[in-house]
Kinemage of the C-alpha trace (Angstrom):
@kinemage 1
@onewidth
@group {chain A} dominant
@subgroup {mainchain}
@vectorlist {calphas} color= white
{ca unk a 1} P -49.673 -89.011 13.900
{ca unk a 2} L -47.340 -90.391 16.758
{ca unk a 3} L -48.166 -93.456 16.525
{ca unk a 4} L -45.566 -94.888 15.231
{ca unk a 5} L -42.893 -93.086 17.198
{ca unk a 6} L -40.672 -94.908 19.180
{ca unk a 7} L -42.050 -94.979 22.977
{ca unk a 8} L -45.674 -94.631 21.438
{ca unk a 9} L -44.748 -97.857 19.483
{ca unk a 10} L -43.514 -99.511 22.913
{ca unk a 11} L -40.078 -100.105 20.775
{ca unk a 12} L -38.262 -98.755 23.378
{ca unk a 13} L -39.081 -98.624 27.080
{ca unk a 14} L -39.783 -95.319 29.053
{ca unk a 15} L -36.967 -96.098 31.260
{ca unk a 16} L -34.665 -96.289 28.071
{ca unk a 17} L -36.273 -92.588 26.703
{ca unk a 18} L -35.829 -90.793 30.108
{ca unk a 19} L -32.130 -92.691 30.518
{ca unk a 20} L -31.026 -91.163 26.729
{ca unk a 21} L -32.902 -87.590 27.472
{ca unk a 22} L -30.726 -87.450 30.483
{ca unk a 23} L -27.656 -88.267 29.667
{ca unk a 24} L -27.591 -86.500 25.604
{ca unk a 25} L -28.755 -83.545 27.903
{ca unk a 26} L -26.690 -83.539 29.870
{ca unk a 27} L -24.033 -84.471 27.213
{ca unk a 28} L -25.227 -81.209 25.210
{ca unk a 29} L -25.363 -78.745 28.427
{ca unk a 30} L -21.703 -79.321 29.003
{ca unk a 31} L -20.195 -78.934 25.602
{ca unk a 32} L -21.947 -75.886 25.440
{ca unk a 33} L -20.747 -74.920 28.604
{ca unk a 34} L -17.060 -75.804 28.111
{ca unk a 35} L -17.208 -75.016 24.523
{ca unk a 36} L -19.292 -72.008 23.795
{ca unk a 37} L -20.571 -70.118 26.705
{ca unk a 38} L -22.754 -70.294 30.072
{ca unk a 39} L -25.598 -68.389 28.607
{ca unk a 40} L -25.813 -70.268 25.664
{ca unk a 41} L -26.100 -73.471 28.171
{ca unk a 42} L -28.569 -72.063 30.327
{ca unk a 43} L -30.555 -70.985 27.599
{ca unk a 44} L -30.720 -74.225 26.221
{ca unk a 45} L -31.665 -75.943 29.526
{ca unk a 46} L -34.285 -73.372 29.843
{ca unk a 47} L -35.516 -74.368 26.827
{ca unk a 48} L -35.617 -78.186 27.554
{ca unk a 49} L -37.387 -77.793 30.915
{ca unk a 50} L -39.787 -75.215 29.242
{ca unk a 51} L -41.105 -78.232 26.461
{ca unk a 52} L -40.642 -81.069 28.211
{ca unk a 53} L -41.983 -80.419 31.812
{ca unk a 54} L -44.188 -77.196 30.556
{ca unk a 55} L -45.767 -77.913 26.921
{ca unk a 56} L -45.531 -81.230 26.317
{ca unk a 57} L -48.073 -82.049 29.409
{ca unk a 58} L -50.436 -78.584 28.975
{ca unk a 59} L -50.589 -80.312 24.996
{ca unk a 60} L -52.992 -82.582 26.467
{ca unk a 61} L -54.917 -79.919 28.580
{ca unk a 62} L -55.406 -77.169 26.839
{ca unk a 63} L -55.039 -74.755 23.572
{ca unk a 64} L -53.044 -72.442 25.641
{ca unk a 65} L -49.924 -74.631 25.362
{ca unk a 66} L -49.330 -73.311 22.192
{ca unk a 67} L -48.574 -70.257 23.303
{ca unk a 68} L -46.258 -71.831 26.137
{ca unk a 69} L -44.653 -73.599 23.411
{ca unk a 70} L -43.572 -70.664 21.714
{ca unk a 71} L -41.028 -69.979 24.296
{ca unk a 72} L -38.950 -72.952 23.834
{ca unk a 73} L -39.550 -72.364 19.624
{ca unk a 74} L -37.993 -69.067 19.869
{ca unk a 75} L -35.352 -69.745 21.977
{ca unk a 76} L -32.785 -71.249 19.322
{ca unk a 77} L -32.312 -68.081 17.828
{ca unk a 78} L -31.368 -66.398 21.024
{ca unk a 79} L -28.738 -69.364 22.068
{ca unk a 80} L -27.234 -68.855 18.950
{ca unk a 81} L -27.082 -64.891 19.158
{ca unk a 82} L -25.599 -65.868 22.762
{ca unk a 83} L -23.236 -67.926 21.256
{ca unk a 84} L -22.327 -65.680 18.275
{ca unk a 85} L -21.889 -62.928 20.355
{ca unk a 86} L -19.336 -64.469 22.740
{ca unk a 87} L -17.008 -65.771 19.199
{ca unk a 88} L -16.782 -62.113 18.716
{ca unk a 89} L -15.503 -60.843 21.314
């Protein structure tokens, strides 16, 4: 089913997929930092440590990662009631 991603499909390096997931994260953190709010930003880092360093490798070891995955699923909603709730005031 991945297969044919990028990294999977060795069209781009894994020193070229960490380089971009640093820097558009990084990228992202701070516009939502400077732009929206610091919860909002920490939320969303939360988030990205939470799938890529928690369920992406449990995927591989067990069933459980699903429900370690539905941390970082349900998250968006909450970043954007962070965010929503900081316009208003």
């Amino acid at each position: 089913r991945t297969s044919a991603r990028p990294l999977p499909s060795q069209r781009i390096s894994q020193t070229e997929a960490i380089a971009f997931t640093v820097i558009s994260g990084m990228l992202g953190f701070g516009i939502l930092i400077s732009k929206v709010n610091v919860i909002s930003a920490f939320l969303t880092f939360a988030s990205m440590l939470l799938y890529g360093f928690m369920y992406t490798p449990m995927k591989k070891i067990s069933s459980f990662s699903v429900f370690i995955g539905a941390i970082p699923g349900a998250l968006p909603p909450l970043i954007g009631y962070a965010a929503a709730v900081e316009m208003v005031r």
